[in-house]
PDB file of N, CA, C and O in Angstrom:
ATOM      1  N   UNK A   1       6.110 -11.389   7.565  1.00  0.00           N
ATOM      2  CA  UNK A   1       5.593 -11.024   6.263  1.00  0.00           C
ATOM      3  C   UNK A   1       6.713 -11.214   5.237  1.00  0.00           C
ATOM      4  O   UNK A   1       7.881 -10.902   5.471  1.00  0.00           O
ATOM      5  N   UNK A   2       6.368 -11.645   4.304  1.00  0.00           N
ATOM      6  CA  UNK A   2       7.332 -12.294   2.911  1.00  0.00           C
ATOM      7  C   UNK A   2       7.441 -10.950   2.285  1.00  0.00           C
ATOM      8  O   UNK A   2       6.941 -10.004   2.893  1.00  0.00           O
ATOM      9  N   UNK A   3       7.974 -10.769   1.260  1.00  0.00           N
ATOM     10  CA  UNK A   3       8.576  -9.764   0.543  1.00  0.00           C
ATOM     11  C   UNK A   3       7.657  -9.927  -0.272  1.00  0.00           C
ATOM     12  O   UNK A   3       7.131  -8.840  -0.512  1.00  0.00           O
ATOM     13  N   UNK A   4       7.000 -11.109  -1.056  1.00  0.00           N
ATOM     14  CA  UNK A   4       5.969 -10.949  -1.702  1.00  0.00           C
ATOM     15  C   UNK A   4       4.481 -10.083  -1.171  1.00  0.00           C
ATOM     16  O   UNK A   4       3.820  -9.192  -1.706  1.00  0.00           O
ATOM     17  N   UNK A   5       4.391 -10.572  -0.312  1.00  0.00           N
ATOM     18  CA  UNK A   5       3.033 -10.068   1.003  1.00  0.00           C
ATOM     19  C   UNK A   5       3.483  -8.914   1.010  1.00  0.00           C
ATOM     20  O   UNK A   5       2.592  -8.109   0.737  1.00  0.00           O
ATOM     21  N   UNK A   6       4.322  -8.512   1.170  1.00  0.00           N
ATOM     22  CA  UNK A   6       4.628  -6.911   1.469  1.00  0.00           C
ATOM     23  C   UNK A   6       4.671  -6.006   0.134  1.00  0.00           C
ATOM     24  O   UNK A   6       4.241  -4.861   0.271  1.00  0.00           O
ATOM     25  N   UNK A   7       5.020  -6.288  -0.813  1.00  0.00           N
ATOM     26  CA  UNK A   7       4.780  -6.030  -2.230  1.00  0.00           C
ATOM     27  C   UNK A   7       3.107  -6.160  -2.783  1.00  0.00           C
ATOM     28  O   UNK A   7       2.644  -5.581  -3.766  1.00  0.00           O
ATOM     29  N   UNK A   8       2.470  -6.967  -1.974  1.00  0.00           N
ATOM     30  CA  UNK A   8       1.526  -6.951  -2.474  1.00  0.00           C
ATOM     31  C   UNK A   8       0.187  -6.138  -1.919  1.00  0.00           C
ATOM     32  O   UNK A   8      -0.827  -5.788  -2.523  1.00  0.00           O
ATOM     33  N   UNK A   9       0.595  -5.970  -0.477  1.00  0.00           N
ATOM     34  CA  UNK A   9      -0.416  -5.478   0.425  1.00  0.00           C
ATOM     35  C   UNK A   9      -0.292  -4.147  -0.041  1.00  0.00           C
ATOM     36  O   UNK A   9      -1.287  -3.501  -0.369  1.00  0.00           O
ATOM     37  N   UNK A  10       1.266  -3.526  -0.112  1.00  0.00           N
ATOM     38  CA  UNK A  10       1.134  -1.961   0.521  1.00  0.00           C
ATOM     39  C   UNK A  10       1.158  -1.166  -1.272  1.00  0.00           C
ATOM     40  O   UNK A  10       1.065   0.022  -1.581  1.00  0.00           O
ATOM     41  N   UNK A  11       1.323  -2.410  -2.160  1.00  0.00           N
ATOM     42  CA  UNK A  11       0.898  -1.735  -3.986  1.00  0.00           C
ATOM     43  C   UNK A  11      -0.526  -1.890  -4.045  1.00  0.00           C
ATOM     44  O   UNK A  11      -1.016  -1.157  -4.904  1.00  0.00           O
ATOM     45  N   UNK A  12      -1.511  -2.724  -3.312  1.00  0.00           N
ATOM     46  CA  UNK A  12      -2.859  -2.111  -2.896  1.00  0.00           C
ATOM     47  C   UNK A  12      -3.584  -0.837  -2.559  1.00  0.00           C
ATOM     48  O   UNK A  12      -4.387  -0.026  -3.021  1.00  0.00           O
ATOM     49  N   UNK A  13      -2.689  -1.172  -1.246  1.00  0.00           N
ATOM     50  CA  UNK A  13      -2.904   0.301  -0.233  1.00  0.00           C
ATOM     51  C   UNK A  13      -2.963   1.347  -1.442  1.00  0.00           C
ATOM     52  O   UNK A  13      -3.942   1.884  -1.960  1.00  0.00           O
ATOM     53  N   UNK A  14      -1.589   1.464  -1.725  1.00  0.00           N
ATOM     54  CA  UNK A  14      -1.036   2.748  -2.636  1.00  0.00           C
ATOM     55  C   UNK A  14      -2.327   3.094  -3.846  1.00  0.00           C
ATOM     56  O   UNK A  14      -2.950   4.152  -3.937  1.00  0.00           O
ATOM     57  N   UNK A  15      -2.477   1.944  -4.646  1.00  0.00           N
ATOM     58  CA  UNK A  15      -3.072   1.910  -5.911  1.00  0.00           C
ATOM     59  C   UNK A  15      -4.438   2.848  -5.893  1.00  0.00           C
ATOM     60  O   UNK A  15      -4.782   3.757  -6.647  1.00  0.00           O
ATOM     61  N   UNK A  16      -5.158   2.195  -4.590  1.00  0.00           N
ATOM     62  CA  UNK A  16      -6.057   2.769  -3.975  1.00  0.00           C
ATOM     63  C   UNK A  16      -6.129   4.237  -3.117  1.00  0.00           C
ATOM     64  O   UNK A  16      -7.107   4.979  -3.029  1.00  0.00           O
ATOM     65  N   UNK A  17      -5.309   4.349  -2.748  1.00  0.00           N
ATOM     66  CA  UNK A  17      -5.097   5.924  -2.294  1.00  0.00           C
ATOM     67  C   UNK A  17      -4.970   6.578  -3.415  1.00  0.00           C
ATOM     68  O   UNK A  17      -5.496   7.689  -3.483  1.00  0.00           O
ATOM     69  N   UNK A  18      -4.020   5.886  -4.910  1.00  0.00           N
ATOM     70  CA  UNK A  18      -4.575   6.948  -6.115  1.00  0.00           C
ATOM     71  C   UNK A  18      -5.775   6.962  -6.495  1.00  0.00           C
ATOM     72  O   UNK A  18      -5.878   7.871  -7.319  1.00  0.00           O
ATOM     73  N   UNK A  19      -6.826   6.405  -6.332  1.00  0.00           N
ATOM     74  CA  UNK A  19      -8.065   6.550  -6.928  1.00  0.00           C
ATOM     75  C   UNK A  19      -8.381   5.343  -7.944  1.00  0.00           C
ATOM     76  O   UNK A  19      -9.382   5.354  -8.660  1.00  0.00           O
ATOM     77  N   UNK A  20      -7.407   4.270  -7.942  1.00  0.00           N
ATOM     78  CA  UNK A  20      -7.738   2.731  -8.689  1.00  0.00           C
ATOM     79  C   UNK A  20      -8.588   2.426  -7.941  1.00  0.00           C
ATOM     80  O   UNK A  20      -8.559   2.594  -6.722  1.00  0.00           O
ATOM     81  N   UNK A  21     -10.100   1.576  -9.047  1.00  0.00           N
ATOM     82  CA  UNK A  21     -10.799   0.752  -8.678  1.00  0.00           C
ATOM     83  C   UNK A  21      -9.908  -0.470  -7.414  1.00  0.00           C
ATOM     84  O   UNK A  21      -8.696  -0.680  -7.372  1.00  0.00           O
ATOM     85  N   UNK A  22     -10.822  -1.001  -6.651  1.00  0.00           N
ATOM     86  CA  UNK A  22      -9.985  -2.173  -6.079  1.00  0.00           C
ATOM     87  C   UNK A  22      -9.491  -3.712  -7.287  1.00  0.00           C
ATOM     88  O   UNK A  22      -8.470  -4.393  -7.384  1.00  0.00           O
ATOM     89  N   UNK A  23     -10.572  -3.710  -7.874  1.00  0.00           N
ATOM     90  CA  UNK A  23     -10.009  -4.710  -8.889  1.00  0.00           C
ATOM     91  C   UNK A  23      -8.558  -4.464  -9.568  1.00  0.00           C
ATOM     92  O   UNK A  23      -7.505  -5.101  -9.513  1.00  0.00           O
ATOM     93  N   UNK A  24      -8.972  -3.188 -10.278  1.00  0.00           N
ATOM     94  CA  UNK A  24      -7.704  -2.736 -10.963  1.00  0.00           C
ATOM     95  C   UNK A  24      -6.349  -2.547  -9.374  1.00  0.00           C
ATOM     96  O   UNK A  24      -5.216  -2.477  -9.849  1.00  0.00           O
ATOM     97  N   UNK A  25      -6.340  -2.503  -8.500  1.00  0.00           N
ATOM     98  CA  UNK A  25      -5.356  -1.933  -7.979  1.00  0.00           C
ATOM     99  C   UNK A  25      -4.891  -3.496  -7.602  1.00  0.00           C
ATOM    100  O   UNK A  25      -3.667  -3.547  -7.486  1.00  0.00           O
ATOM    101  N   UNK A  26      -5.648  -4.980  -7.346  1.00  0.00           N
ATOM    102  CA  UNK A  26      -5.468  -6.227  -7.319  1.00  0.00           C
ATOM    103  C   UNK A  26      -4.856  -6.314  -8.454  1.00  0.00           C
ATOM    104  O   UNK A  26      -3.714  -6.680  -8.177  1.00  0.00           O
ATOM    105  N   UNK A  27      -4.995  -6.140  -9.993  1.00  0.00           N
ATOM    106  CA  UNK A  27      -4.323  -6.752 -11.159  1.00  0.00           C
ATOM    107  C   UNK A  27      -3.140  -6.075 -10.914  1.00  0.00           C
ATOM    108  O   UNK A  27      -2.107  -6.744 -10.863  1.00  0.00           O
ATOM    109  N   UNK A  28      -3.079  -4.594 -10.714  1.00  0.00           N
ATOM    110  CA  UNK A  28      -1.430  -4.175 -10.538  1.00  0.00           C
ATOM    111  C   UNK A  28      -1.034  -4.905  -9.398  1.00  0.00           C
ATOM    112  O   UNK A  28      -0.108  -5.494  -9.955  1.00  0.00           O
ATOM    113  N   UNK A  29      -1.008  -5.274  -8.399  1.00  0.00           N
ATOM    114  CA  UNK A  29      -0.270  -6.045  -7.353  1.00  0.00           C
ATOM    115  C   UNK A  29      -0.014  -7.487  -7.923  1.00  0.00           C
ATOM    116  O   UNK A  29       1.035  -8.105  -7.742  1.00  0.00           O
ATOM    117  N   UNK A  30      -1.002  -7.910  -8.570  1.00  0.00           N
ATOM    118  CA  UNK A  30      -0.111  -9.270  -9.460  1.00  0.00           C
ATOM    119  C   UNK A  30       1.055  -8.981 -10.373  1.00  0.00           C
ATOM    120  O   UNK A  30       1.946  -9.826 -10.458  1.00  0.00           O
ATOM    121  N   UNK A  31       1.141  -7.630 -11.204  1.00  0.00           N
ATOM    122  CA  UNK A  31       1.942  -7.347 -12.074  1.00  0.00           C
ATOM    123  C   UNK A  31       3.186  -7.341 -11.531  1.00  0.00           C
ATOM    124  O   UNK A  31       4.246  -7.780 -11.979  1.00  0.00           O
ATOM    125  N   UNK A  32       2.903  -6.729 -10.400  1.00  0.00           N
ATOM    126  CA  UNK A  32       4.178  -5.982  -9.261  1.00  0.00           C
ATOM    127  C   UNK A  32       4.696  -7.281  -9.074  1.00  0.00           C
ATOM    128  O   UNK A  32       5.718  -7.607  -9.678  1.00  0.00           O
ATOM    129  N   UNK A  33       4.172  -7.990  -8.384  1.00  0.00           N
ATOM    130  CA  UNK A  33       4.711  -9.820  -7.792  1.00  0.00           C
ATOM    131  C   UNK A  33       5.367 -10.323  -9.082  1.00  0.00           C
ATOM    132  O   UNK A  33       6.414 -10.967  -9.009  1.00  0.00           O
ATOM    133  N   UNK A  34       4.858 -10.085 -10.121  1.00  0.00           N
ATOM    134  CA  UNK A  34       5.456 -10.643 -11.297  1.00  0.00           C
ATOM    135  C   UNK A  34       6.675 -10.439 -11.619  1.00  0.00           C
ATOM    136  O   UNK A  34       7.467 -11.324 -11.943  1.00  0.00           O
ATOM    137  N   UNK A  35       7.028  -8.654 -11.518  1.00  0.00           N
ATOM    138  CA  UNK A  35       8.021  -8.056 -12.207  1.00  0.00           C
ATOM    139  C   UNK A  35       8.943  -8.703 -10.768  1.00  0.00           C
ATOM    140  O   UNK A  35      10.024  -9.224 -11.044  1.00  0.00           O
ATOM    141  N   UNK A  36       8.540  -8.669  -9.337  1.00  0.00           N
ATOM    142  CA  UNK A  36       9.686  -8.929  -8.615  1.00  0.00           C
ATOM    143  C   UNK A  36      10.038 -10.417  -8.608  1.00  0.00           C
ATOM    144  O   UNK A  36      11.093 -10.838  -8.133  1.00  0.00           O
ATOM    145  N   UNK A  37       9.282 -11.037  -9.053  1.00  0.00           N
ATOM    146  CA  UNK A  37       9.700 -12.465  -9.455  1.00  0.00           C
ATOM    147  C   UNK A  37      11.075 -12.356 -10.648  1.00  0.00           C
ATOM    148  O   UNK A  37      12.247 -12.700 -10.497  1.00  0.00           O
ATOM    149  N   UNK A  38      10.349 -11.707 -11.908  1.00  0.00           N
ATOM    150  CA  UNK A  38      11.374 -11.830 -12.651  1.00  0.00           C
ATOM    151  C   UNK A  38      12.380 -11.196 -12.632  1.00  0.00           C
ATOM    152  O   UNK A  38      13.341 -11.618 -13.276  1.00  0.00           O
ATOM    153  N   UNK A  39      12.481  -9.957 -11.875  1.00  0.00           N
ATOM    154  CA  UNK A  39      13.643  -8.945 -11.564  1.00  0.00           C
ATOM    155  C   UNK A  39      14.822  -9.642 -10.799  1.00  0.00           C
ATOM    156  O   UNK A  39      14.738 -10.103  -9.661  1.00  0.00           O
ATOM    157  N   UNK A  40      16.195  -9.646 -11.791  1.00  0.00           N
ATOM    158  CA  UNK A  40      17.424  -9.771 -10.519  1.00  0.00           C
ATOM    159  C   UNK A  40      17.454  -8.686  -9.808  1.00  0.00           C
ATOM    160  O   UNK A  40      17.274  -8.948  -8.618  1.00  0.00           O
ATOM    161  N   UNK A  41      17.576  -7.772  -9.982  1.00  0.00           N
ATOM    162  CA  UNK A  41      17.871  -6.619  -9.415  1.00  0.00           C
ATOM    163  C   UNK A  41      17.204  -5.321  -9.533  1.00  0.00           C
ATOM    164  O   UNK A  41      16.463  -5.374 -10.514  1.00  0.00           O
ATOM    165  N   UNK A  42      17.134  -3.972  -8.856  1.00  0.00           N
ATOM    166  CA  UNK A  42      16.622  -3.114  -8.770  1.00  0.00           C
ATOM    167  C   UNK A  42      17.168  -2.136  -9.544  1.00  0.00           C
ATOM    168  O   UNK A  42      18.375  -1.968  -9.370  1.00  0.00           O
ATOM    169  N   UNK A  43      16.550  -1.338 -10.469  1.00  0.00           N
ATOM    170  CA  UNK A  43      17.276  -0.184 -11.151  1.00  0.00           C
ATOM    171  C   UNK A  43      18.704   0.924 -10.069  1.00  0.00           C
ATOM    172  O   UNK A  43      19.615   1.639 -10.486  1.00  0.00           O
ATOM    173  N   UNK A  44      18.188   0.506  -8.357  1.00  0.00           N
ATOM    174  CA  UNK A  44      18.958   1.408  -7.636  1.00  0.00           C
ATOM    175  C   UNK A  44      18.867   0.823  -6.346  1.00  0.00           C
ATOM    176  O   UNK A  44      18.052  -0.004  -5.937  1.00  0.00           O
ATOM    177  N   UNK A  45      20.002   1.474  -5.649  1.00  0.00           N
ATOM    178  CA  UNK A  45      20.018   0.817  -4.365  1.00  0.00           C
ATOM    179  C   UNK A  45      18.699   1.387  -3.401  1.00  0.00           C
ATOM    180  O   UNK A  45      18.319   2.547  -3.245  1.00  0.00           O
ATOM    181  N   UNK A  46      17.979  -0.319  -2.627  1.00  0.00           N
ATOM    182  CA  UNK A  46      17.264   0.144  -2.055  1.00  0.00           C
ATOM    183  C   UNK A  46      15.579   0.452  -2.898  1.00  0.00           C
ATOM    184  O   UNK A  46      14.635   0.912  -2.256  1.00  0.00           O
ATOM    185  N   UNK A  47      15.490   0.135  -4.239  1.00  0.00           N
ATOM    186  CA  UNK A  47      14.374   0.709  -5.033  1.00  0.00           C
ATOM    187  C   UNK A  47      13.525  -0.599  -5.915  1.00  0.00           C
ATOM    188  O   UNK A  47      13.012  -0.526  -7.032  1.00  0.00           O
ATOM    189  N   UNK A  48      13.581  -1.610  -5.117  1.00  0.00           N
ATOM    190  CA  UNK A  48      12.780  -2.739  -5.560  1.00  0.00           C
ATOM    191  C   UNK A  48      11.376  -2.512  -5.327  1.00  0.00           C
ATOM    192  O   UNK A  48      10.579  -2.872  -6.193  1.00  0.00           O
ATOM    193  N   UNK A  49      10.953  -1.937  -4.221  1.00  0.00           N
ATOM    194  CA  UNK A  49       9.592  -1.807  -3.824  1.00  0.00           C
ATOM    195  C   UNK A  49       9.219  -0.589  -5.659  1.00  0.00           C
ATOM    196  O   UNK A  49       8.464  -0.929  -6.571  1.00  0.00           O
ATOM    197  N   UNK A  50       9.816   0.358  -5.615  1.00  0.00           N
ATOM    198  CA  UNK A  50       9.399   1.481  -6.354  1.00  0.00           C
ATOM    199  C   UNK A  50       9.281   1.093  -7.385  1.00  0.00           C
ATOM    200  O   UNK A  50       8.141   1.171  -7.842  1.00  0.00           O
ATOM    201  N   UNK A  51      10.340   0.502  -8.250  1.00  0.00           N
ATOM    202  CA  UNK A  51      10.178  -0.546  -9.564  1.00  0.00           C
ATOM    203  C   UNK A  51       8.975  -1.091  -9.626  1.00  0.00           C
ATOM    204  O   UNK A  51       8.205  -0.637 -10.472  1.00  0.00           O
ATOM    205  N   UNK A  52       8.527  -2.185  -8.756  1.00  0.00           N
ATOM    206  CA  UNK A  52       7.432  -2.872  -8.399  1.00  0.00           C
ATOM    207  C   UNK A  52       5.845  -1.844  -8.372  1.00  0.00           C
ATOM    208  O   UNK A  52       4.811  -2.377  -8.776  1.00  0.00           O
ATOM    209  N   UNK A  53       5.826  -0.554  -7.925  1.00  0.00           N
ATOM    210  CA  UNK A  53       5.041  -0.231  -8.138  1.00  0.00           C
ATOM    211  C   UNK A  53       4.725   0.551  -9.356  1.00  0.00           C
ATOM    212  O   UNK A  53       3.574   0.518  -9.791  1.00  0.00           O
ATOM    213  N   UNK A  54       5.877   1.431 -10.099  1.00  0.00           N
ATOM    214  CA  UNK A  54       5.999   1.513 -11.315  1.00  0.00           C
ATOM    215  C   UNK A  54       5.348   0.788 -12.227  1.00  0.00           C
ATOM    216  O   UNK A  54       4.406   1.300 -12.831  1.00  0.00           O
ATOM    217  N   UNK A  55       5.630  -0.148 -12.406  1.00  0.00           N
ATOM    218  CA  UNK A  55       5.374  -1.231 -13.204  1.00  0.00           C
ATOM    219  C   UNK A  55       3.812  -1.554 -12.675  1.00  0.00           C
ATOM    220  O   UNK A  55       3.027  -1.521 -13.622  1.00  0.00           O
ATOM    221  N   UNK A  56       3.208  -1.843 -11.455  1.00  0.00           N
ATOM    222  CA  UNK A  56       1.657  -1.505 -11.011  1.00  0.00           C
ATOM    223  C   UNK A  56       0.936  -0.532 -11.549  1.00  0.00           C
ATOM    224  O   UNK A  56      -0.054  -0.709 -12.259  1.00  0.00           O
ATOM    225  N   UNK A  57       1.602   0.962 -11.099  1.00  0.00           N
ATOM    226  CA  UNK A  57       0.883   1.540 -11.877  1.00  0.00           C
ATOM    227  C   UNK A  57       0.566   2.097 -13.389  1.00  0.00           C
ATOM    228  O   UNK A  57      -0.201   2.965 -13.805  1.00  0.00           O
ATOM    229  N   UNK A  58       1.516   1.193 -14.037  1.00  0.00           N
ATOM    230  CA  UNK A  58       1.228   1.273 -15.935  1.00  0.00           C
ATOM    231  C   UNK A  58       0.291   0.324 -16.072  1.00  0.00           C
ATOM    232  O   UNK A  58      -0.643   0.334 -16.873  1.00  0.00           O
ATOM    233  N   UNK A  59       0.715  -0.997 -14.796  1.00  0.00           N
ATOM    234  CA  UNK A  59      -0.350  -2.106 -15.772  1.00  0.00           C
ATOM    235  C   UNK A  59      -2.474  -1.402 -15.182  1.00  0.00           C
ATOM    236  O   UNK A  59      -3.568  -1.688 -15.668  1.00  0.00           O
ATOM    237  N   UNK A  60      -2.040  -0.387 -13.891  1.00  0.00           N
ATOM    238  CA  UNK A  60      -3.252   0.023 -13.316  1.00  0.00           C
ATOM    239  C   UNK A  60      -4.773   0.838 -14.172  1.00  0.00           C
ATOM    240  O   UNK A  60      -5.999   0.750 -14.249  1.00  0.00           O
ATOM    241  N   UNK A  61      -2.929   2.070 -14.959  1.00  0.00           N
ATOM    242  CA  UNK A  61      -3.693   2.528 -15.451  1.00  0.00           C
ATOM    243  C   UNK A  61      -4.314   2.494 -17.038  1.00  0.00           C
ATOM    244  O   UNK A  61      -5.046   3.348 -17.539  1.00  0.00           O
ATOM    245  N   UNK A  62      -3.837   1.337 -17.632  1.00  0.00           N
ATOM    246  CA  UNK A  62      -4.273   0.706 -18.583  1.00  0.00           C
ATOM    247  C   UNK A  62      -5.291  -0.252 -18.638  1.00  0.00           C
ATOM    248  O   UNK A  62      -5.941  -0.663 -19.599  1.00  0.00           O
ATOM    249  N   UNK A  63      -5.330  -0.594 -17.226  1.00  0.00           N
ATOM    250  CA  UNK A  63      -6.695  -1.574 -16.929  1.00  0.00           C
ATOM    251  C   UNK A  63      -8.110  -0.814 -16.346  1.00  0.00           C
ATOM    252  O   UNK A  63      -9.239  -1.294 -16.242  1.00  0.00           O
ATOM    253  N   UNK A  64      -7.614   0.571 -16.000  1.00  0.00           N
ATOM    254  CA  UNK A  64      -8.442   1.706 -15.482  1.00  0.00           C
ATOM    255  C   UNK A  64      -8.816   2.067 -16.449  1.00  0.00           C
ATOM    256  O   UNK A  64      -9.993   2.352 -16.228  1.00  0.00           O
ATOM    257  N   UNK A  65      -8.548   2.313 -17.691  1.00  0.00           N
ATOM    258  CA  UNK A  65      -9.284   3.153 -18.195  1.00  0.00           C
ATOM    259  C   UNK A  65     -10.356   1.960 -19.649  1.00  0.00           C
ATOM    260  O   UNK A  65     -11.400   2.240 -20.237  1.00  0.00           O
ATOM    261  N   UNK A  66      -9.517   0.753 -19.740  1.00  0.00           N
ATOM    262  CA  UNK A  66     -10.659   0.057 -20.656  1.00  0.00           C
ATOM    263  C   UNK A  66     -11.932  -0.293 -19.278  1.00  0.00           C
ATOM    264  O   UNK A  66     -13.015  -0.577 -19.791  1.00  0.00           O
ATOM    265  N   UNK A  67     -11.961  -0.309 -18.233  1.00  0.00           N
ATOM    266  CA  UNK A  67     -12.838  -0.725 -17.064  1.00  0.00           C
ATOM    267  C   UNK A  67     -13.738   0.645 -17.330  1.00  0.00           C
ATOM    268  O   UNK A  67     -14.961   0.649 -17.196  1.00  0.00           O
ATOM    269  N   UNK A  68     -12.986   1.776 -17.713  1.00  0.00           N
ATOM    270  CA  UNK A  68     -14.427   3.027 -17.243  1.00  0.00           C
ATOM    271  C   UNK A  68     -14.986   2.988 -19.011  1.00  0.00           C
ATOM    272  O   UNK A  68     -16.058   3.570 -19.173  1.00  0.00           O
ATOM    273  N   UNK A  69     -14.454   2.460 -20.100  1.00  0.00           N
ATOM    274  CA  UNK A  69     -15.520   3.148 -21.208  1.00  0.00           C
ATOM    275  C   UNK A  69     -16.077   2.429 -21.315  1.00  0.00           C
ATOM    276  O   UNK A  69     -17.040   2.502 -22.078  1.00  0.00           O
TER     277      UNK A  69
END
């Protein structure tokens, strides 16, 4: 499994255990792939995955809530 694949599967998983639609929890896992594309580095040792989902769940819950009105 690639670092991308793994970034992308388990910011699913997650998105969805918060209660994101599956669509919305797919657009944050593109965001996530995005930010680790463009990221040199991690705010901390060891914290690339967390960044990555950070950044998922702002783009999640901004896409969550124009999806429910």
């Amino acid at each position: 499994m690639t670092p991308v694949q793994f970034i992308e599967k388990n910011v699913i998983s997650e998105l969805v255990r918060l209660g994101f639609d599956v669509d919305v929890a797919h657009i944050g896992a593109r965001e996530a792939v995005n930010y680790y594309h463009r990221s040199s580095s991690a705010s901390g040792k060891s914290k690339m995955f967390d960044d990555c989902l950070n950044i998922a769940k702002a783009w999640a819950t901004k896409c969550q809530s124009k999806k429910k009105k």
